[in-house]
Backbone of each chain as ProteinMPNN parsed JSONL, in Angstrom:
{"seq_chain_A": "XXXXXXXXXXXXXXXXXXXXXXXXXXXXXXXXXXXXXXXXXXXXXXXXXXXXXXXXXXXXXXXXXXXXXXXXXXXXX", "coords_chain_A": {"N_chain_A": [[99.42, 107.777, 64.59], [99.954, 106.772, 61.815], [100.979, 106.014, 58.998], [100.644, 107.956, 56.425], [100.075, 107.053, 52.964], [100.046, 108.351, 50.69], [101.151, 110.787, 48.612], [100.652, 113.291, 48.224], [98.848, 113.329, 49.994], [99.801, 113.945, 52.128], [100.948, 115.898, 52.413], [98.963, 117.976, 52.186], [98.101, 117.654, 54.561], [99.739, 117.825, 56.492], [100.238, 120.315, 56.002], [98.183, 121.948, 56.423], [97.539, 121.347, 59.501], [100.056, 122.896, 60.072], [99.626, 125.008, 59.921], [96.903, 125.649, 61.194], [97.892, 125.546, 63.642], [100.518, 127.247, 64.485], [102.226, 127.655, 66.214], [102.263, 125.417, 67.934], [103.834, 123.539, 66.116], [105.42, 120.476, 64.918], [108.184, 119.283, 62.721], [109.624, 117.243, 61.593], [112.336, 115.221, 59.745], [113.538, 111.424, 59.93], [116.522, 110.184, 58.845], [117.897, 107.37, 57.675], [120.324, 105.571, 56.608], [121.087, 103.199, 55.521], [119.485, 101.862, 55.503], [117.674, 102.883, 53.596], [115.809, 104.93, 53.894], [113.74, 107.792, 54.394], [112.291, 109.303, 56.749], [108.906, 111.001, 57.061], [107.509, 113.583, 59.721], [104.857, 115.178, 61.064], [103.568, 116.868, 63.683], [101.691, 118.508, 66.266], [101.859, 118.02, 68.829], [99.388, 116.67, 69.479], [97.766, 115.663, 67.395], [99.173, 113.48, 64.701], [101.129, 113.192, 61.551], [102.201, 111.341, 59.418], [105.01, 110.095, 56.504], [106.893, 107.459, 54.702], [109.07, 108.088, 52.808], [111.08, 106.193, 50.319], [111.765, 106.207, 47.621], [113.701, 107.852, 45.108], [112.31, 109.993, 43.087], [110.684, 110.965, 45.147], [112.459, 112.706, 47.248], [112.715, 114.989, 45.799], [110.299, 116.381, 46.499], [109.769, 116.586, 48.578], [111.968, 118.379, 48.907], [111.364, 120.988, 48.178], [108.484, 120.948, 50.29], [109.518, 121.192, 52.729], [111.04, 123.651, 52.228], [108.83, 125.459, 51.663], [107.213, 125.174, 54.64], [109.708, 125.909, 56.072], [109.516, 128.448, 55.083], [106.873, 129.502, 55.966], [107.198, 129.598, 58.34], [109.647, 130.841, 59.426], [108.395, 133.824, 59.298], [106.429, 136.971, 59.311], [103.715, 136.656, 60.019]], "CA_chain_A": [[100.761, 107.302, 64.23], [99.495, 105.898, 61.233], [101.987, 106.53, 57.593], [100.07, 107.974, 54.934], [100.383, 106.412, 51.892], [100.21, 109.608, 49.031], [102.291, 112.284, 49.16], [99.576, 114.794, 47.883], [97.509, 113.702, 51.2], [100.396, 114.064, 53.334], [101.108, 117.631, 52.138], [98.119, 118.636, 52.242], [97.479, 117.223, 55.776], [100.873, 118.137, 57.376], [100.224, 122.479, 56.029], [96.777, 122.481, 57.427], [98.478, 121.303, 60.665], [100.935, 123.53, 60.705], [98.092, 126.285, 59.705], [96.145, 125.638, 62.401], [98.431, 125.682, 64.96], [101.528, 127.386, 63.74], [103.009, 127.386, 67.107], [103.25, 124.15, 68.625], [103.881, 122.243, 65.382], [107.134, 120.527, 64.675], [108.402, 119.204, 61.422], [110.704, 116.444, 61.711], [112.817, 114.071, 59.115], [114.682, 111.105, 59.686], [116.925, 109.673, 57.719], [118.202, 105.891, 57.778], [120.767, 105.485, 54.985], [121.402, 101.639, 55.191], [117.781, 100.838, 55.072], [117.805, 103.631, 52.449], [114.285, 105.778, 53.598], [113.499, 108.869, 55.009], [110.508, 109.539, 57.726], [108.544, 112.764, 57.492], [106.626, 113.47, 60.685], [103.914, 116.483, 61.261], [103.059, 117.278, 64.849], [101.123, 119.911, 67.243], [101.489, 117.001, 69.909], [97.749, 116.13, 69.408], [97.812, 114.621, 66.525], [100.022, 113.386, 64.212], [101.054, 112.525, 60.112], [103.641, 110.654, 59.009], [105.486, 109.623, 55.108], [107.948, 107.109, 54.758], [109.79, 108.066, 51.606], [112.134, 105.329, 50.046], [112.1, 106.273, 46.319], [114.54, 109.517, 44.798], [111.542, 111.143, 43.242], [110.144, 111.775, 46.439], [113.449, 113.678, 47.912], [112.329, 116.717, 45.159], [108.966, 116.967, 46.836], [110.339, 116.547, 50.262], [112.746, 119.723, 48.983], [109.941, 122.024, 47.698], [107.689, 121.094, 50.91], [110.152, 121.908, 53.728], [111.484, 125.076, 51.782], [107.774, 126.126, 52.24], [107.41, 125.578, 55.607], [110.41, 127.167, 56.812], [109.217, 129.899, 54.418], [106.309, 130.25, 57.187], [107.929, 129.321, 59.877], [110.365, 132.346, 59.517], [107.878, 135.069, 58.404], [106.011, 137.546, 59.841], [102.901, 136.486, 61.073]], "C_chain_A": [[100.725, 106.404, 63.004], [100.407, 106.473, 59.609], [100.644, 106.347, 56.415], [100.827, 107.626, 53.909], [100.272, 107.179, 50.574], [100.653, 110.156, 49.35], [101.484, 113.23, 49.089], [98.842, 114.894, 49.221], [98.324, 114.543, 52.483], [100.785, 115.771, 53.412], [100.175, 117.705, 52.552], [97.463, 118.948, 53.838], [98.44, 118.016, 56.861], [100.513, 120.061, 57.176], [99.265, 122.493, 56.563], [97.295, 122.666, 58.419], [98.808, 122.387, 61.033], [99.729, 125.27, 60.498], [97.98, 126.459, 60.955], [96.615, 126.335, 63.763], [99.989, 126.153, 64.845], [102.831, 127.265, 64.928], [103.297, 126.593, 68.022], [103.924, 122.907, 67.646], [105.426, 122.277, 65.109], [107.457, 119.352, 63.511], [109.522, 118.412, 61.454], [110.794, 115.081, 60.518], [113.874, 113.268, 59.998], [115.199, 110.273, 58.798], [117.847, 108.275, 57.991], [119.305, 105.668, 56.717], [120.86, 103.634, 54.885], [120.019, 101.388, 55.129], [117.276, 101.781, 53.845], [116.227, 104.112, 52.274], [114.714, 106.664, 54.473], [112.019, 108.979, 55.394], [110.426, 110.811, 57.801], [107.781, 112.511, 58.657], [106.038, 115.261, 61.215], [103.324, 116.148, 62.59], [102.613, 118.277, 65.287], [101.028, 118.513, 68.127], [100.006, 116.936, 70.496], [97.678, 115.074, 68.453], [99.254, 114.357, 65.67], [100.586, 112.528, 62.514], [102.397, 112.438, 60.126], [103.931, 109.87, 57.681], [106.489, 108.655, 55.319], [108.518, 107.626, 52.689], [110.912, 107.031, 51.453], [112.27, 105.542, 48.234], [112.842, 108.103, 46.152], [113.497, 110.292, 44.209], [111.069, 111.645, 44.141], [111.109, 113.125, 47.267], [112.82, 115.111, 47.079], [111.468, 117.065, 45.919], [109.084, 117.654, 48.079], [111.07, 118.2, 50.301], [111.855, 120.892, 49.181], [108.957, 122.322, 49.569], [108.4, 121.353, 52.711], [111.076, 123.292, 53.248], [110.234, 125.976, 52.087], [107.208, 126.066, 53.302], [108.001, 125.875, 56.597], [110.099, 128.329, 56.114], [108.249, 130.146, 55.819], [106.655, 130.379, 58.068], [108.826, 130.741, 60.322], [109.133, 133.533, 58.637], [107.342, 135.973, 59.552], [104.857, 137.745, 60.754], [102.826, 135.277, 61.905]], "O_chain_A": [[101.365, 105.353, 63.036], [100.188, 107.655, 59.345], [100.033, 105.425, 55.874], [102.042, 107.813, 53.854], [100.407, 106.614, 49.489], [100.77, 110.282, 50.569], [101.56, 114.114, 49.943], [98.336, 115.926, 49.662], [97.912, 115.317, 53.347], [100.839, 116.543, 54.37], [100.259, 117.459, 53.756], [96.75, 119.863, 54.25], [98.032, 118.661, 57.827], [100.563, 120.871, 58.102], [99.323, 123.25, 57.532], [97.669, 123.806, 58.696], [98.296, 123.002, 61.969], [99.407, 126.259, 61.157], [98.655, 127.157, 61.712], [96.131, 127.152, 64.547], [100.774, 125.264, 65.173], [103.993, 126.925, 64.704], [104.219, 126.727, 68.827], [104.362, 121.817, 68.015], [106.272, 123.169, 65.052], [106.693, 118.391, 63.606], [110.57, 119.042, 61.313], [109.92, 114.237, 60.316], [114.782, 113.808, 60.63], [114.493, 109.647, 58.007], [118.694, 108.521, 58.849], [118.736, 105.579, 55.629], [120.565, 103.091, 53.821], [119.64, 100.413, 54.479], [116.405, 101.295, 53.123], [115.512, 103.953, 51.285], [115.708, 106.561, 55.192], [110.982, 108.835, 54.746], [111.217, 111.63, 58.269], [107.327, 111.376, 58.798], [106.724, 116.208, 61.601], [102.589, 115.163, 62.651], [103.081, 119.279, 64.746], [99.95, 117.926, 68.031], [99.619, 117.109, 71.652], [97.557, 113.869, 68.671], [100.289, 114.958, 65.959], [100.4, 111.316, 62.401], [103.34, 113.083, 60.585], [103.179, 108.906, 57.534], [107.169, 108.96, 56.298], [108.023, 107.229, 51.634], [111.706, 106.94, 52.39], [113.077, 104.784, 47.697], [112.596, 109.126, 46.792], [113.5, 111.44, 44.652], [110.937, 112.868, 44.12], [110.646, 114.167, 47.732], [112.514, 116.13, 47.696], [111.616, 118.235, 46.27], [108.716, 118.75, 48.503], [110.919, 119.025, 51.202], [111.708, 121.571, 50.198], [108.777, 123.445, 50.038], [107.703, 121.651, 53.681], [111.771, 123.854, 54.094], [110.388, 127.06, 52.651], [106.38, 126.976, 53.351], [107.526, 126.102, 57.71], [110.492, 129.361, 56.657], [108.701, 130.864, 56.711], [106.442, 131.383, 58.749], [108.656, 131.457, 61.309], [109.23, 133.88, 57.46], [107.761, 135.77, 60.692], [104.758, 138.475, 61.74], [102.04, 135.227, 62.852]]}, "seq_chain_B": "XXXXXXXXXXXXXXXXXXXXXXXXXXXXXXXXXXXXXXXXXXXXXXXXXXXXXXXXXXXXXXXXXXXXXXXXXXXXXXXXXXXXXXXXXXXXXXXXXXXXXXXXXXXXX", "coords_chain_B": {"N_chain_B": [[123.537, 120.977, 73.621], [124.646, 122.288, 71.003], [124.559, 125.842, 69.764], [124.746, 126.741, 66.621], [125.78, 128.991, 63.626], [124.432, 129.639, 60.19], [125.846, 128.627, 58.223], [127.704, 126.863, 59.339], [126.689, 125.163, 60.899], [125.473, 123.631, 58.35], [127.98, 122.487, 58.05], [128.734, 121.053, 59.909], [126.565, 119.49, 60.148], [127.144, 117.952, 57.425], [129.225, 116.467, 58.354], [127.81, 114.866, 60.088], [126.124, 113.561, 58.567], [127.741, 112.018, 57.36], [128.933, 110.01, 59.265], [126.881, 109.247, 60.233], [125.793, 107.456, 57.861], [127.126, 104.652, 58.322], [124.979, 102.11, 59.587], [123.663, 103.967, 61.227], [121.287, 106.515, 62.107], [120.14, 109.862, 61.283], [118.562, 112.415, 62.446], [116.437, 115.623, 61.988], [114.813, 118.583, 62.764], [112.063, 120.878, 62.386], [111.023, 123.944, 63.685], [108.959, 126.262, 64.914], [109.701, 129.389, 65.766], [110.165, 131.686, 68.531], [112.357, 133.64, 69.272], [112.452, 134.007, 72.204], [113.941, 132.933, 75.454], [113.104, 131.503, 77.388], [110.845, 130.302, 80.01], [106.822, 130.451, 79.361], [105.293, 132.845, 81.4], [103.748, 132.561, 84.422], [100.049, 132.847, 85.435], [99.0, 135.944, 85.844], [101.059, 137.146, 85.591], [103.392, 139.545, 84.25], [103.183, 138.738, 80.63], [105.033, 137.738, 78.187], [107.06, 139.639, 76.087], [105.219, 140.142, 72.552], [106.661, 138.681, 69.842], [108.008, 140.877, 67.193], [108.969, 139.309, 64.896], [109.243, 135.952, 63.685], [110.794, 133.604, 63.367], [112.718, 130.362, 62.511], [113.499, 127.611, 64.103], [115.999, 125.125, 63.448], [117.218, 121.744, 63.878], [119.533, 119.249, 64.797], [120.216, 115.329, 65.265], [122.242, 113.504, 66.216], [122.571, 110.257, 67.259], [123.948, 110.857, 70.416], [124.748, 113.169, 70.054], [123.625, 117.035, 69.35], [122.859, 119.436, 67.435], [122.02, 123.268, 66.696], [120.366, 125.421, 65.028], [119.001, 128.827, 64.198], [117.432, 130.364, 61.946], [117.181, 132.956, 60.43], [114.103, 135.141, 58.77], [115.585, 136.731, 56.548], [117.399, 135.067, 56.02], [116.407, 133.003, 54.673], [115.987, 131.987, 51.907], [118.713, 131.412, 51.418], [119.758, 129.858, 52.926], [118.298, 127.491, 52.816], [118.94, 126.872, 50.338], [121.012, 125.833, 50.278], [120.73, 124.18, 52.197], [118.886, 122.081, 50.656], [121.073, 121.661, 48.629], [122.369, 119.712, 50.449], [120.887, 117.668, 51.036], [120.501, 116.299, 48.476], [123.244, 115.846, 48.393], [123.459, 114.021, 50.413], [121.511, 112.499, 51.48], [121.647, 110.09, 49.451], [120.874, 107.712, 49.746], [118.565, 106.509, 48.594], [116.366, 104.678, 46.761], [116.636, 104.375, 43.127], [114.494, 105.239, 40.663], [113.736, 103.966, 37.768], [113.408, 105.438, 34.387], [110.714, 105.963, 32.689], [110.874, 106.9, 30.517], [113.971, 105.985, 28.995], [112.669, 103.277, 29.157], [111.383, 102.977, 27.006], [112.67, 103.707, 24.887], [114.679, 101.785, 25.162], [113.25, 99.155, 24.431], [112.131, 100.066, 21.815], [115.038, 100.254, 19.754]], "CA_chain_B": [[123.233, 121.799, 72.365], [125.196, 123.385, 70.182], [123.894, 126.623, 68.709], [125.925, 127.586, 65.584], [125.188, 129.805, 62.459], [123.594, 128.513, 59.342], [126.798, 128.478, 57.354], [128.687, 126.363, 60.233], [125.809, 124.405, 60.901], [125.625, 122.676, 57.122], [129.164, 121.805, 57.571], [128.526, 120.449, 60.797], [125.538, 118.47, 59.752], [127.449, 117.009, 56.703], [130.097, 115.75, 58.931], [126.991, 113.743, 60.902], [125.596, 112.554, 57.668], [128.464, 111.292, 56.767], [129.305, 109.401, 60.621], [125.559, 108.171, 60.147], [125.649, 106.034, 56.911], [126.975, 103.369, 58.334], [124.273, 101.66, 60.187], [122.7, 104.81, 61.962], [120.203, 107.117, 61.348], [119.872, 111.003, 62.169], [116.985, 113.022, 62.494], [116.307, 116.634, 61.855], [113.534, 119.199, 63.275], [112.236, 122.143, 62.341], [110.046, 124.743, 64.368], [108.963, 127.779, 64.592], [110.862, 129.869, 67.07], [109.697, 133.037, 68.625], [112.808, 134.462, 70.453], [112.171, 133.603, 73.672], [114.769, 131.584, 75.463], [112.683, 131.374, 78.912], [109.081, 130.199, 79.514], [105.779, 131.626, 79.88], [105.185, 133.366, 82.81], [102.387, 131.83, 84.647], [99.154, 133.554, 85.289], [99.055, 137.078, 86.622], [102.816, 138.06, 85.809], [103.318, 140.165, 82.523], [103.583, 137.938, 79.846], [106.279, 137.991, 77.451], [106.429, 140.593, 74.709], [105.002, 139.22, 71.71], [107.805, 139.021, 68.665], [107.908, 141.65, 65.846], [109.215, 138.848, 63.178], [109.379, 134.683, 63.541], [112.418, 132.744, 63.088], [112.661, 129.351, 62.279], [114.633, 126.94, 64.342], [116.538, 123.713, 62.731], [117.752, 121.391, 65.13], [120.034, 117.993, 64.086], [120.615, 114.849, 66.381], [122.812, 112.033, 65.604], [123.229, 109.269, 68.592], [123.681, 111.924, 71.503], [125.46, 114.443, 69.437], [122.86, 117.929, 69.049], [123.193, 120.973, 66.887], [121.278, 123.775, 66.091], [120.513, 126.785, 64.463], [118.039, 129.715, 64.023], [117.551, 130.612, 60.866], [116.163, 134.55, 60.06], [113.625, 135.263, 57.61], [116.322, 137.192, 55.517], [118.55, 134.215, 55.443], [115.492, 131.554, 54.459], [116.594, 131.608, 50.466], [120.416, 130.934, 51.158], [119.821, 128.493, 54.478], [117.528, 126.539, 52.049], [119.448, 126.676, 49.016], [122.531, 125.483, 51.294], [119.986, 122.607, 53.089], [118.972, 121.364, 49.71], [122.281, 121.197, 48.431], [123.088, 119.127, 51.773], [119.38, 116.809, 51.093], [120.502, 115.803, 47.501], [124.217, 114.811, 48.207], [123.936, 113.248, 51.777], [120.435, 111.346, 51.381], [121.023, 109.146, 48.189], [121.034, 106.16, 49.761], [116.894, 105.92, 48.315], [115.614, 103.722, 45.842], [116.124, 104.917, 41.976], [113.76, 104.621, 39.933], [114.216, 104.024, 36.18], [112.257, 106.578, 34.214], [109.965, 105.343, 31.925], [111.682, 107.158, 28.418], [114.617, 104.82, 28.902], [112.481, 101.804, 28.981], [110.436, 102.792, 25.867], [113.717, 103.669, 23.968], [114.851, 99.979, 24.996], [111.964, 98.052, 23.256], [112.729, 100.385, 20.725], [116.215, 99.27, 19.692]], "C_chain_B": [[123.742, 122.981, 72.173], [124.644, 124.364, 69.227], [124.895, 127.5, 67.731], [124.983, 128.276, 64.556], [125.047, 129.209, 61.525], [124.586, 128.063, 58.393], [127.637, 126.89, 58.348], [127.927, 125.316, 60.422], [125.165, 123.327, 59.746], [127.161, 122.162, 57.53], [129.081, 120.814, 58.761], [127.405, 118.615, 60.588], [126.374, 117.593, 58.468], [128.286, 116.117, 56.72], [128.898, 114.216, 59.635], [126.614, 113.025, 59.974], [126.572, 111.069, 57.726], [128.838, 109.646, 57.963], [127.448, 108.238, 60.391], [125.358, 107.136, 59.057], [126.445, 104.76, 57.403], [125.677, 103.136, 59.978], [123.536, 102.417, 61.388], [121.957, 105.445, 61.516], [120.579, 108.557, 61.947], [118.963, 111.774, 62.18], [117.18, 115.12, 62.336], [114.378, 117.166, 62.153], [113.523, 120.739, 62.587], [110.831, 122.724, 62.999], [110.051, 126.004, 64.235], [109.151, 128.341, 66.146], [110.787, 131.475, 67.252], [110.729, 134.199, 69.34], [112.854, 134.642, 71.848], [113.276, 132.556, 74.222], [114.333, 131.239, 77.01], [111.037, 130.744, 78.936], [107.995, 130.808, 79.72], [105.571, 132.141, 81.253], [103.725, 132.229, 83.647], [101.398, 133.274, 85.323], [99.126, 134.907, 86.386], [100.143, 137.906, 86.499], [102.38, 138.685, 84.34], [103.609, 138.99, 81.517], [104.304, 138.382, 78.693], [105.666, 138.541, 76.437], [106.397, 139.699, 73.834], [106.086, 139.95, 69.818], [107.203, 139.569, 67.451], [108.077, 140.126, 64.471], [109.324, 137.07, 63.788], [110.663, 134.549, 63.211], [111.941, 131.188, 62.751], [113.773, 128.561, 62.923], [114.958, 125.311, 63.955], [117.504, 122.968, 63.528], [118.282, 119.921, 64.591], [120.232, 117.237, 64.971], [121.385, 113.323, 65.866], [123.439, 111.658, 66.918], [123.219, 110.61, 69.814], [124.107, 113.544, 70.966], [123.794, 115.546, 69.134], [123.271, 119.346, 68.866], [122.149, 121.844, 66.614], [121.624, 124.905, 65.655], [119.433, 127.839, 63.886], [118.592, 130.308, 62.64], [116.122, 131.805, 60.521], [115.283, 134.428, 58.706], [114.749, 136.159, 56.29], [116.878, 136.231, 55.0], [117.557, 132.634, 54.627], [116.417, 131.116, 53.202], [117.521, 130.749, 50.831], [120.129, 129.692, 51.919], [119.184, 127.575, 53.188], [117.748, 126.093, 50.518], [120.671, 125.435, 49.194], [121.697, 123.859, 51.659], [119.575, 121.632, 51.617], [119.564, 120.387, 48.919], [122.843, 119.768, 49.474], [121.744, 117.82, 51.495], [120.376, 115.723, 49.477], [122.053, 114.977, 47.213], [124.642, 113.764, 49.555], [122.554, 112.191, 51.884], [120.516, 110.9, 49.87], [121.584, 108.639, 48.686], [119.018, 105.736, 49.467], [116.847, 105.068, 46.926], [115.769, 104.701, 44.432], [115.296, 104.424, 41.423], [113.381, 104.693, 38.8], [113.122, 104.698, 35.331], [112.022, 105.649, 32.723], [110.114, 105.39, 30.269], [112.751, 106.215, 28.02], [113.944, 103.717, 28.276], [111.792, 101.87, 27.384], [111.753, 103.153, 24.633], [114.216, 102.403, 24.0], [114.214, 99.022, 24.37], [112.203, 98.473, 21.783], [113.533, 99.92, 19.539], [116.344, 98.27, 20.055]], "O_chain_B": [[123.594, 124.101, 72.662], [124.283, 124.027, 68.099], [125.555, 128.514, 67.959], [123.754, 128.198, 64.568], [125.452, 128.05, 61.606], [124.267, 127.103, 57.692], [128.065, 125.954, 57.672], [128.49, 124.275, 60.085], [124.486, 122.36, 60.092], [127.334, 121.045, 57.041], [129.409, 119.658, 58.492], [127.522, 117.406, 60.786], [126.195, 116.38, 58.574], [128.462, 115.228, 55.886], [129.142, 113.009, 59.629], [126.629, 111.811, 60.18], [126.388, 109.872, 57.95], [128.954, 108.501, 57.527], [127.156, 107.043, 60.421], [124.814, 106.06, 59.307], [126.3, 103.767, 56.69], [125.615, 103.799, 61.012], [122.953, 101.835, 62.303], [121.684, 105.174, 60.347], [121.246, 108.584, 62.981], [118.281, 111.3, 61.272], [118.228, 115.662, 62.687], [113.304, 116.604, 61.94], [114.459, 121.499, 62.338], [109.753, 122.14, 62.89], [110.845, 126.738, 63.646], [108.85, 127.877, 67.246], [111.186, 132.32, 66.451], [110.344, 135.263, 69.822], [113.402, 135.585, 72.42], [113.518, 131.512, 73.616], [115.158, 130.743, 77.776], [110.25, 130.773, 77.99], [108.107, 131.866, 80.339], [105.864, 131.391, 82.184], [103.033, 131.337, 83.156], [101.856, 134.38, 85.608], [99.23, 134.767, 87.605], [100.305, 139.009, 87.022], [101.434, 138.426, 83.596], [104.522, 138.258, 81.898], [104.082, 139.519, 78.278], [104.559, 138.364, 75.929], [107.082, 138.676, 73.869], [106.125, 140.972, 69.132], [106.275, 139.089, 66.8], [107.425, 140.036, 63.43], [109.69, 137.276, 64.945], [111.45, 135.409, 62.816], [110.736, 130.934, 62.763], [114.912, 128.697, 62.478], [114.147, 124.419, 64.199], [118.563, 123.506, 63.852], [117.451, 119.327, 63.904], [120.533, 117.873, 65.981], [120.926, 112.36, 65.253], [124.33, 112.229, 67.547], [122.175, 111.26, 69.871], [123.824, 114.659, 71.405], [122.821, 114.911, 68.727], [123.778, 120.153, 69.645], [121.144, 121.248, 66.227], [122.732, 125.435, 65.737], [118.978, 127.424, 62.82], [119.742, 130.615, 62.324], [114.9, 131.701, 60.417], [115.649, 133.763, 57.737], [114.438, 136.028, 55.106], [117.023, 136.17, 53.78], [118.029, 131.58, 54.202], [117.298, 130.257, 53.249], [117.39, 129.533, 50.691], [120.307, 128.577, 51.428], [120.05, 126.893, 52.64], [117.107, 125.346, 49.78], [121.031, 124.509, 48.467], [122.099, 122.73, 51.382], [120.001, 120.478, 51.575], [119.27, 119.245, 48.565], [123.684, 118.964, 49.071], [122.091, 116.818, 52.12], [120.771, 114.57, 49.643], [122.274, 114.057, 46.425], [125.629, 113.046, 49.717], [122.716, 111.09, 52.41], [119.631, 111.242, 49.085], [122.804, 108.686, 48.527], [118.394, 104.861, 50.067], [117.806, 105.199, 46.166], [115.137, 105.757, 44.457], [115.126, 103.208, 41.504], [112.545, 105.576, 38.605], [111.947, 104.476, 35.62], [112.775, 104.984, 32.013], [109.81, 104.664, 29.323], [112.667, 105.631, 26.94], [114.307, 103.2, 27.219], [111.726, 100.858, 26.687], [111.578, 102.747, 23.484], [114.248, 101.791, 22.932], [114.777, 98.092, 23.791], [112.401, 97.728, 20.823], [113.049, 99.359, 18.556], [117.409, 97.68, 19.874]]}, "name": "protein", "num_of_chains": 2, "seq": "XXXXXXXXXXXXXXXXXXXXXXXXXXXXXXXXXXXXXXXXXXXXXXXXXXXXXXXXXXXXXXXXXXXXXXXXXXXXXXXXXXXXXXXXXXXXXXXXXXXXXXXXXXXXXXXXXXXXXXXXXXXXXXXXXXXXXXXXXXXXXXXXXXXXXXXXXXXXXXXXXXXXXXXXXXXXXXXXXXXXXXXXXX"}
């Protein structure tokens, strides 16, 4: 339960994840607006990674990296 | 839990945004979703056919309120063009942060 602190690690950490284990993992933001951040959180209820985003460049990345894993998420294998 | 379609389901969600900026928060999920709306069998029974294609399910929760919505691999593009759209005008309440050409045109002048 510990918030990584790069975004590159947290990508990188959260797709393995969902790699691994494509079917128990679950992919959850939330979003706070008066405290003005957003929490990513990567699960297979074993382990678990977590971002706090509070700056607007981050929202692009955030776009890009849940567009690609609902890309897997809905596919074929 | 409400299961609506992905069109109905942004409008839905931008109503919660909107109910959540003051002093709440709301959360969003996403999973991967095999068609199944029952559980595994347990050991010895047939076990459930295994799905031709994945889905993706997107699930919203503000205070007790819960929506969702399965979202097909045909519809990924649009759903995610649509969710984007819905990311960039319902989360700016974050931190800007002043880009660095500004400041070097300011010293500038």
């Amino acid at each position: 339960m510990v918030f990584v602190k790069n975004w590159e690690d947290f990508e990188i950490a959260a797709e393995n994840m969902y790699m691994a284990n494509p079917q128990n993992c679950r992919y959850t933001m939330k979003y706070v607006h008066n405290k003005g951040h957003l929490l990513l959180k990567m699960t297979d209820n074993v382990k678990c990674v977590q971002y706090k985003a509070e700056n607007m460049p981050d929202l692009k990345k955030i776009e890009k990296i849940t567009s690609n894993l609902v890309g897997h998420m809905a596919s074929k294998e | 839990m409400v299961l609506l379609d992905n069109a109905n389901f942004i409008l839905r969600l931008e109503k919660i945004a909107n109910e959540a900026k003051k002093n709440a928060s709301f959360t969003m999920t996403f999973k991967r979703y095999d068609g199944h709306d029952r559980p595994v069998p347990r050991e010895g029974k047939k076990p459930l056919a295994k799905p031709e294609t994945y889905m993706c399910l997107m699930r919203a929760q503000f205070k007790s309120k819960k929506i969702s919505t399965v979202v097909r691999q045909e519809d990924v593009p649009t759903m995610m063009a649509m969710y984007s759209q819905f990311m960039k005008s319902k989360m700016d309440g974050l931190k800007r942060v002043k880009k660095v050409k500004s400041k070097a045109k300011a010293t500038k002048g």
